[in-house]
TIMI-2910 file (N, C-alpha, C, CB; in pm, 1 decimal, decimal comma, always signed):
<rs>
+----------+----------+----------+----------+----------+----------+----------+----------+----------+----------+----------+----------+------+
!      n_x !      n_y !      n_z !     ca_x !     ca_y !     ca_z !      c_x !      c_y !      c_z !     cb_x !     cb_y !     cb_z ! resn !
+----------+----------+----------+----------+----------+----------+----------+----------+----------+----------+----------+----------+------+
!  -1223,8 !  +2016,8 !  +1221,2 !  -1145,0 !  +1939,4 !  +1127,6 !  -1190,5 !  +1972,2 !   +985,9 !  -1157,4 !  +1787,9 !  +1156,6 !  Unk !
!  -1099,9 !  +2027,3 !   +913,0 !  -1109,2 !  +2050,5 !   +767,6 !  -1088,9 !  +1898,3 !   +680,0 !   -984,7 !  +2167,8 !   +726,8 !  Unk !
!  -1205,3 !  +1838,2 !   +636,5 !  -1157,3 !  +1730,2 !   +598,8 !  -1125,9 !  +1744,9 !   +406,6 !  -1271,2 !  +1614,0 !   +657,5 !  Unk !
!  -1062,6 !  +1615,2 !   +345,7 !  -1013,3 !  +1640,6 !   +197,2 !  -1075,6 !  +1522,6 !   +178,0 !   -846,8 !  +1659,5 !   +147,8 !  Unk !
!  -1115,4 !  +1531,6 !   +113,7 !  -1148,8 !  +1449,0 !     -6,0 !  -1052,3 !  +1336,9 !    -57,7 !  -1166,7 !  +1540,1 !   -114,4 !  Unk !
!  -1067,8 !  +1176,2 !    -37,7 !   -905,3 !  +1120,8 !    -29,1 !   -954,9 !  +1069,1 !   -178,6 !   -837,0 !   +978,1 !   +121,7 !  Unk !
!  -1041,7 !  +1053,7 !   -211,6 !  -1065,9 !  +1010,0 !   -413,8 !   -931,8 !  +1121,4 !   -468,3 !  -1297,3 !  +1090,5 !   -517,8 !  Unk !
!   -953,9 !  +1247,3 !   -442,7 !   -912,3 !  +1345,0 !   -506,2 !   -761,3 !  +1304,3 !   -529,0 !   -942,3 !  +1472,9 !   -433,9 !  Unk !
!   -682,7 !  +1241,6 !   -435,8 !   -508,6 !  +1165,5 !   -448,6 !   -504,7 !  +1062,5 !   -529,6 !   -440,1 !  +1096,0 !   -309,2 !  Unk !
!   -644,8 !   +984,8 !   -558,6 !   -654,0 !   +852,2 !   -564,3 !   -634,3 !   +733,7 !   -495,8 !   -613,1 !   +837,9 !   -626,1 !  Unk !
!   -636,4 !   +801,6 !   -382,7 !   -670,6 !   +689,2 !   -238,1 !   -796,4 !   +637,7 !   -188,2 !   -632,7 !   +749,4 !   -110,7 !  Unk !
!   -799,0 !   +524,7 !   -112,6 !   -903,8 !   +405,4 !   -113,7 !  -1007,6 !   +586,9 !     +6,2 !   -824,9 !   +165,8 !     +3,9 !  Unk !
!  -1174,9 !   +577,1 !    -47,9 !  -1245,9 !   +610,0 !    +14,6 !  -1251,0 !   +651,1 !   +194,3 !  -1303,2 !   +534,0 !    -31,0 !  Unk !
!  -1233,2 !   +556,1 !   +247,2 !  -1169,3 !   +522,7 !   +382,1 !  -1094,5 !   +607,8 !   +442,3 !  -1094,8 !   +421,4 !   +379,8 !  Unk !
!   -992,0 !   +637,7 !   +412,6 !   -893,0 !   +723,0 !   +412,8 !   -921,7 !   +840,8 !   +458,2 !   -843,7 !   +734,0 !   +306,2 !  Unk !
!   -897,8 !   +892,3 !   +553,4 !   -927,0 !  +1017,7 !   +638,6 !   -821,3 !  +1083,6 !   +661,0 !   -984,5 !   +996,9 !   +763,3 !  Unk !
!   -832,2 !  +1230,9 !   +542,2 !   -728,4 !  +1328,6 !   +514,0 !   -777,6 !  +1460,5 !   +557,8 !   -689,4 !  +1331,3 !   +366,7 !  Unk !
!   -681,0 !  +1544,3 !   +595,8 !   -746,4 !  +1661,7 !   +718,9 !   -631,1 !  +1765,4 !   +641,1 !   -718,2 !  +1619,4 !   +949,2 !  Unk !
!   -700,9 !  +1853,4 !   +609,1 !   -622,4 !  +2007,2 !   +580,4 !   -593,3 !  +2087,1 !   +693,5 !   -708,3 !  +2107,9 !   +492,4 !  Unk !
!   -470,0 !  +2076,2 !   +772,1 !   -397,8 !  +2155,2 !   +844,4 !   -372,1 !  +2270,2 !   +860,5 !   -329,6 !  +2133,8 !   +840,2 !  Unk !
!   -330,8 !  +2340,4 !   +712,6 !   -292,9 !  +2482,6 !   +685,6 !   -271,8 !  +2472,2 !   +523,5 !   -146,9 !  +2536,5 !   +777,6 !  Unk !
!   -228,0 !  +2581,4 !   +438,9 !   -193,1 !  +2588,5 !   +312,7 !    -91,6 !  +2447,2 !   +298,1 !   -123,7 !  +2740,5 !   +281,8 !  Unk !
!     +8,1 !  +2406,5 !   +359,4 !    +76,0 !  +2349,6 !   +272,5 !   +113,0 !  +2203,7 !   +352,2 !   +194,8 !  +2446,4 !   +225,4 !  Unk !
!    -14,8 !  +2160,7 !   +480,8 !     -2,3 !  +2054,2 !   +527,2 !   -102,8 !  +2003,7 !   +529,0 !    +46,7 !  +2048,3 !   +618,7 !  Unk !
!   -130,2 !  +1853,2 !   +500,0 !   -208,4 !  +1759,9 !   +500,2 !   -162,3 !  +1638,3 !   +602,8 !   -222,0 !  +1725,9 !   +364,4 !  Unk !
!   -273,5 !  +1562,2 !   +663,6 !   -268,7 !  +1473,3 !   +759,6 !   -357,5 !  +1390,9 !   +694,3 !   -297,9 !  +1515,1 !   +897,8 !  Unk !
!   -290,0 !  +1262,2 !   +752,4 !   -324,4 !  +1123,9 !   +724,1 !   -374,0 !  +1099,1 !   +879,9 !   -187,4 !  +1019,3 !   +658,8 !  Unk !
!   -517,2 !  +1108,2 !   +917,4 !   -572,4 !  +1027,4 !  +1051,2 !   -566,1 !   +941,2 !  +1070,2 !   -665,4 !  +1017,1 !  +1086,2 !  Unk !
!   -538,2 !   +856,0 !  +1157,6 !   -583,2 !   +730,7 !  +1193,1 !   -647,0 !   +718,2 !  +1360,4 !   -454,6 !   +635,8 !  +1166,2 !  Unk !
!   -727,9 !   +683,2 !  +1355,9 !   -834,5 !   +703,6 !  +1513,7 !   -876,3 !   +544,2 !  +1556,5 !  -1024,2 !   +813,2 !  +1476,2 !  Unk !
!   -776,2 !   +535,6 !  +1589,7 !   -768,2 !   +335,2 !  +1648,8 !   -702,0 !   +301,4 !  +1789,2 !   -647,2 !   +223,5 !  +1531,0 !  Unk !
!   -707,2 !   +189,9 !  +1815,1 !   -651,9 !   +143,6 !  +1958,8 !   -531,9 !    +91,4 !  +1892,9 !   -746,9 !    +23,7 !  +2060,5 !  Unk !
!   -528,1 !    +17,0 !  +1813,4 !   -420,5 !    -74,3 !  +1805,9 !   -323,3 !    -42,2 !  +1751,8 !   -442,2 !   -173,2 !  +1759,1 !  Unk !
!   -207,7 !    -84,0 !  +1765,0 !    -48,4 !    -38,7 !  +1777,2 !    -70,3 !    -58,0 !  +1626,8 !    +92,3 !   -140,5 !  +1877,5 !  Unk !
!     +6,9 !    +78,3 !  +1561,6 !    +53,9 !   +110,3 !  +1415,0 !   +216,5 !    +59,8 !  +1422,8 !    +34,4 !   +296,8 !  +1371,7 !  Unk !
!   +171,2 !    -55,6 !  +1353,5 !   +336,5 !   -123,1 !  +1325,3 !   +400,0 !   -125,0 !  +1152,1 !   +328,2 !   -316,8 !  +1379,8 !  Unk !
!   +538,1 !   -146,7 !  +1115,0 !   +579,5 !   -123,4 !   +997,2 !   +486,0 !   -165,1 !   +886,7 !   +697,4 !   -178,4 !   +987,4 !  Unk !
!   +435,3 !   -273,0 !   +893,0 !   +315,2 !   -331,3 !   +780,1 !   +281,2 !   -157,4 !   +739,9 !   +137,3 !   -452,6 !   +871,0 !  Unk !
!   +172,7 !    -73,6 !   +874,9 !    +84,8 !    +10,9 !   +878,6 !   +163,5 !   +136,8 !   +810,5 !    +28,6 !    +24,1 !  +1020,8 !  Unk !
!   +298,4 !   +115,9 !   +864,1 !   +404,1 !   +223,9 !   +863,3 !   +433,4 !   +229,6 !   +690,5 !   +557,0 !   +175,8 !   +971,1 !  Unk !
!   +454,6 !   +125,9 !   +643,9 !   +481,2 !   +140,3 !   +457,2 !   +359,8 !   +172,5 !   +402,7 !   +531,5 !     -9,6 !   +365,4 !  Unk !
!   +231,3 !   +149,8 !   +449,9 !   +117,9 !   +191,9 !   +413,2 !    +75,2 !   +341,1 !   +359,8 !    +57,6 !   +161,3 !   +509,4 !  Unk !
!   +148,8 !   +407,8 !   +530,5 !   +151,0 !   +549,0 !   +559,1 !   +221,3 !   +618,8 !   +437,4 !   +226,1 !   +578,1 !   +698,0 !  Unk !
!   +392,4 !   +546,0 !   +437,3 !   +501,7 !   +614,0 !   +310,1 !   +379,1 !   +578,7 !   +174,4 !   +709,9 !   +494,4 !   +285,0 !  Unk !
!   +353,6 !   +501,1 !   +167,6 !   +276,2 !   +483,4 !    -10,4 !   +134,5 !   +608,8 !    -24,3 !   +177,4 !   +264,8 !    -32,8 !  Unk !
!    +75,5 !   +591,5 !    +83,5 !    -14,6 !   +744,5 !    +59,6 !    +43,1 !   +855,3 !    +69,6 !   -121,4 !   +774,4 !   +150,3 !  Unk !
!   +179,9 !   +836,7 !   +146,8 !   +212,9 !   +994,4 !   +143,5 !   +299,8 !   +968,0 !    -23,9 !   +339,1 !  +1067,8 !   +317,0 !  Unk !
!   +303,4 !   +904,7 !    -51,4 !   +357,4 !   +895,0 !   -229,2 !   +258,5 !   +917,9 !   -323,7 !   +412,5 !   +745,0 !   -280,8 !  Unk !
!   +146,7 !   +864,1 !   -315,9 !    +24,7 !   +898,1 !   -381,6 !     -0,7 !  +1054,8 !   -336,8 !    -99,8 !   +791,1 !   -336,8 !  Unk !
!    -63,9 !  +1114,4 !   -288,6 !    -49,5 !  +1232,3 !   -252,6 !    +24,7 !  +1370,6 !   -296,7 !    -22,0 !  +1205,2 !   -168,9 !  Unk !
!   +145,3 !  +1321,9 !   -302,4 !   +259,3 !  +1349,9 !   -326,0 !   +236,0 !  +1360,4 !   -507,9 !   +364,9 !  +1236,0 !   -251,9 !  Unk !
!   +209,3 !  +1289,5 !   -558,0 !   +191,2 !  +1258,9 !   -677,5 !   +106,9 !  +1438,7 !   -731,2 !    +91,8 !  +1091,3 !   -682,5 !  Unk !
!    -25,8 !  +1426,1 !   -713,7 !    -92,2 !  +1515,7 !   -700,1 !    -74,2 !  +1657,3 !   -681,8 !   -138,0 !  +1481,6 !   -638,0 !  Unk !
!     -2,8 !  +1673,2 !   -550,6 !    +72,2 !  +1816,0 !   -517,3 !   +180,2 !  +1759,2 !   -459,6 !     -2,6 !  +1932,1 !   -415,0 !  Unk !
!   +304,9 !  +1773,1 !   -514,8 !   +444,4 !  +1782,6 !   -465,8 !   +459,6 !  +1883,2 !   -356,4 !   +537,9 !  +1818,3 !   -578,1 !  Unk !
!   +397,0 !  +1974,0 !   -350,7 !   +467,1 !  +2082,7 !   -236,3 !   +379,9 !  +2080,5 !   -126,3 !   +483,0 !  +2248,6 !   -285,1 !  Unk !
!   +328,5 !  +1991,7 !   -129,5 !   +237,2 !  +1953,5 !    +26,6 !   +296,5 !  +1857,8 !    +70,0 !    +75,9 !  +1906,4 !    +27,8 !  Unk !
!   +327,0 !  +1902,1 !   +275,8 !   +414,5 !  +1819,2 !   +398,6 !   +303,6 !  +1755,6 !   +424,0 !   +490,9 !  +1898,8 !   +540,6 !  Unk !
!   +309,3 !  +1637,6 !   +403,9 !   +238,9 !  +1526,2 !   +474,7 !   +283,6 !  +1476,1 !   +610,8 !   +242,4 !  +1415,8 !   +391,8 !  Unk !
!   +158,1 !  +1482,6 !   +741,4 !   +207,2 !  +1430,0 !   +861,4 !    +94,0 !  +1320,6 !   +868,5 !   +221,9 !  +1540,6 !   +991,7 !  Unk !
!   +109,5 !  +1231,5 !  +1000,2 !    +51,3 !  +1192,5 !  +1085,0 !    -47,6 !  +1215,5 !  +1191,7 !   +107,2 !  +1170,6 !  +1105,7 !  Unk !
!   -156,1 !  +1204,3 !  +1176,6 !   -220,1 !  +1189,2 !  +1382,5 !   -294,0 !  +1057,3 !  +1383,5 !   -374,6 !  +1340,3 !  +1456,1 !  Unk !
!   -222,2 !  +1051,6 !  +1497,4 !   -316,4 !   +919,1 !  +1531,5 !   -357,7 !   +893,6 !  +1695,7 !   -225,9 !   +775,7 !  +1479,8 !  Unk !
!   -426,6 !   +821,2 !  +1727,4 !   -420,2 !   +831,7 !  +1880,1 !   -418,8 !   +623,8 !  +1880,7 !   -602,2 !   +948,9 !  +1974,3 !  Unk !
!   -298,4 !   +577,7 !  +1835,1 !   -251,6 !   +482,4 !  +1881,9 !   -117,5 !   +496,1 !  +1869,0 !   -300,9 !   +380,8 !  +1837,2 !  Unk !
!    -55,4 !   +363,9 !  +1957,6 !    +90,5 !   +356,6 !  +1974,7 !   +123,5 !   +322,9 !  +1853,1 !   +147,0 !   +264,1 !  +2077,5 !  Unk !
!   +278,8 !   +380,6 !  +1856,9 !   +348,4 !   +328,3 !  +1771,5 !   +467,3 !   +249,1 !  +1800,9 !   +371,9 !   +412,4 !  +1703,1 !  Unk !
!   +526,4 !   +173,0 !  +1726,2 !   +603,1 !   +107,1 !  +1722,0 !   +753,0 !   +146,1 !  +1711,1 !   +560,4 !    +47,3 !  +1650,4 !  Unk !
!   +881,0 !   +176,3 !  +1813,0 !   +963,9 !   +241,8 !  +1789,8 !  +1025,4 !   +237,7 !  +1601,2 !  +1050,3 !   +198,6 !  +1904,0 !  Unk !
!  +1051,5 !   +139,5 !  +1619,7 !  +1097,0 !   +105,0 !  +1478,7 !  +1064,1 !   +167,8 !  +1350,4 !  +1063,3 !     -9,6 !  +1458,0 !  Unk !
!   +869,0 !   +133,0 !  +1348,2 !   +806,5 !   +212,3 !  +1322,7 !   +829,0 !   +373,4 !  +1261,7 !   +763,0 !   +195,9 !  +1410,3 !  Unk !
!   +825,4 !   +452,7 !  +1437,0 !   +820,1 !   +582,4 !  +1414,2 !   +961,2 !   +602,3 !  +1367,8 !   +773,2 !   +665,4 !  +1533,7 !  Unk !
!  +1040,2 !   +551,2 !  +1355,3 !  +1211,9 !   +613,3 !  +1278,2 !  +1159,1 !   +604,6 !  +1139,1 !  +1392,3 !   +490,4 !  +1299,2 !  Unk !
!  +1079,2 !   +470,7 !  +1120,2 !  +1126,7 !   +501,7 !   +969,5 !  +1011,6 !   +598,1 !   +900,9 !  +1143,6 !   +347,0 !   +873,5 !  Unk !
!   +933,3 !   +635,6 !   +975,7 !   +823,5 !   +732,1 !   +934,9 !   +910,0 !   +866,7 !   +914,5 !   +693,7 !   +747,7 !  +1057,5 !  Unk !
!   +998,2 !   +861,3 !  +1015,6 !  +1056,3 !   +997,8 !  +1033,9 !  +1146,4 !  +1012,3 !   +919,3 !  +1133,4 !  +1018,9 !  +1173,0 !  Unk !
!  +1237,6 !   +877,9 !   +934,0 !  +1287,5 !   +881,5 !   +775,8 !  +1244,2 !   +940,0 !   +643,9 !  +1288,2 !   +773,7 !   +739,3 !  Unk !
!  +1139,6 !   +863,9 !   +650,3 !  +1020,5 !   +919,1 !   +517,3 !   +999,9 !  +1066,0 !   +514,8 !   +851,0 !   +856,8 !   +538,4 !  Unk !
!  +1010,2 !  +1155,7 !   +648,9 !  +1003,6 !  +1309,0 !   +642,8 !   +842,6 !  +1281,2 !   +661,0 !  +1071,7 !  +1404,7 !   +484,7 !  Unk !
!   +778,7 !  +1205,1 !   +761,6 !   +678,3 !  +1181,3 !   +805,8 !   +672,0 !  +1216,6 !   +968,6 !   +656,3 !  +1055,1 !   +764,5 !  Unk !
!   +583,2 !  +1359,6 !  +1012,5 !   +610,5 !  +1353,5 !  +1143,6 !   +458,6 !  +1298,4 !  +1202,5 !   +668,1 !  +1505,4 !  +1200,4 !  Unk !
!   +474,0 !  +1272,1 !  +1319,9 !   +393,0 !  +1208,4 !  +1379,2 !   +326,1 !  +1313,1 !  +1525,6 !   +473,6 !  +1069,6 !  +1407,8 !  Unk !
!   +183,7 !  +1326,3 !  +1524,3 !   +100,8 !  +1416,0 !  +1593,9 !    -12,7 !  +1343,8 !  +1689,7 !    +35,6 !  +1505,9 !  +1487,3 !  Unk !
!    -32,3 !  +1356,2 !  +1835,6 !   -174,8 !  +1278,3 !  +1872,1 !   -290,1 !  +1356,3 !  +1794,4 !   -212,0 !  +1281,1 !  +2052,1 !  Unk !
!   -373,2 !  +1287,9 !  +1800,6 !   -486,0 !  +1290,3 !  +1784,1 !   -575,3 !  +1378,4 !  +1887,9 !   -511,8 !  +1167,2 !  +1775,4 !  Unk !
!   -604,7 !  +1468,4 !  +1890,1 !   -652,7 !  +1546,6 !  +2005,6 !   -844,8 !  +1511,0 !  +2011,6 !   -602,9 !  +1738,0 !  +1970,6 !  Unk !
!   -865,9 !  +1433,9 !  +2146,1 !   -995,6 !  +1382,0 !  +2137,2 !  -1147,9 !  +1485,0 !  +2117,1 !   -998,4 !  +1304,2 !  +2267,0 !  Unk !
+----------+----------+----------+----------+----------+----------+----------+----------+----------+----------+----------+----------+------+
</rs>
């Protein structure tokens, strides 16, 4: 795991960002509990912050909890795809 530096977006410390390739970045999340819309607008606002920073970087997902149908549409909406978490 190539990890980033999440100060560097101006995101909270915590935040566990993974360099994919040249022009993708991932937002981890490594939890049990179901990622629901609360978690889901969370996701769209870092991938906005981020975004801020470098515009031409695809922001995805991994996580190794469920999601919430509802949820994953509107992630997808956002042009947010969603990846497990490989243990």
């Amino acid at each position: 795991m190539n990890r980033v530096d999440a100060k560097k977006f101006g995101l909270h410390a915590r935040t566990v960002l993974e360099q994919v390739d040249d022009a993708t970045l991932a937002l981890v999340m490594d939890r049990k509990s179901r990622i629901i819309m609360a978690d889901g607008r969370k996701i769209v606002d870092k991938k906005a912050q981020i975004l801020k920073g470098q515009p031409d970087l695809q922001v995805i997902l991994k996580t190794s909890a469920p999601i919430c149908s509802k949820t994953r549409k509107f992630l997808e909406q956002a042009d947010i795809s969603v990846y497990p978490l490989k243990p």
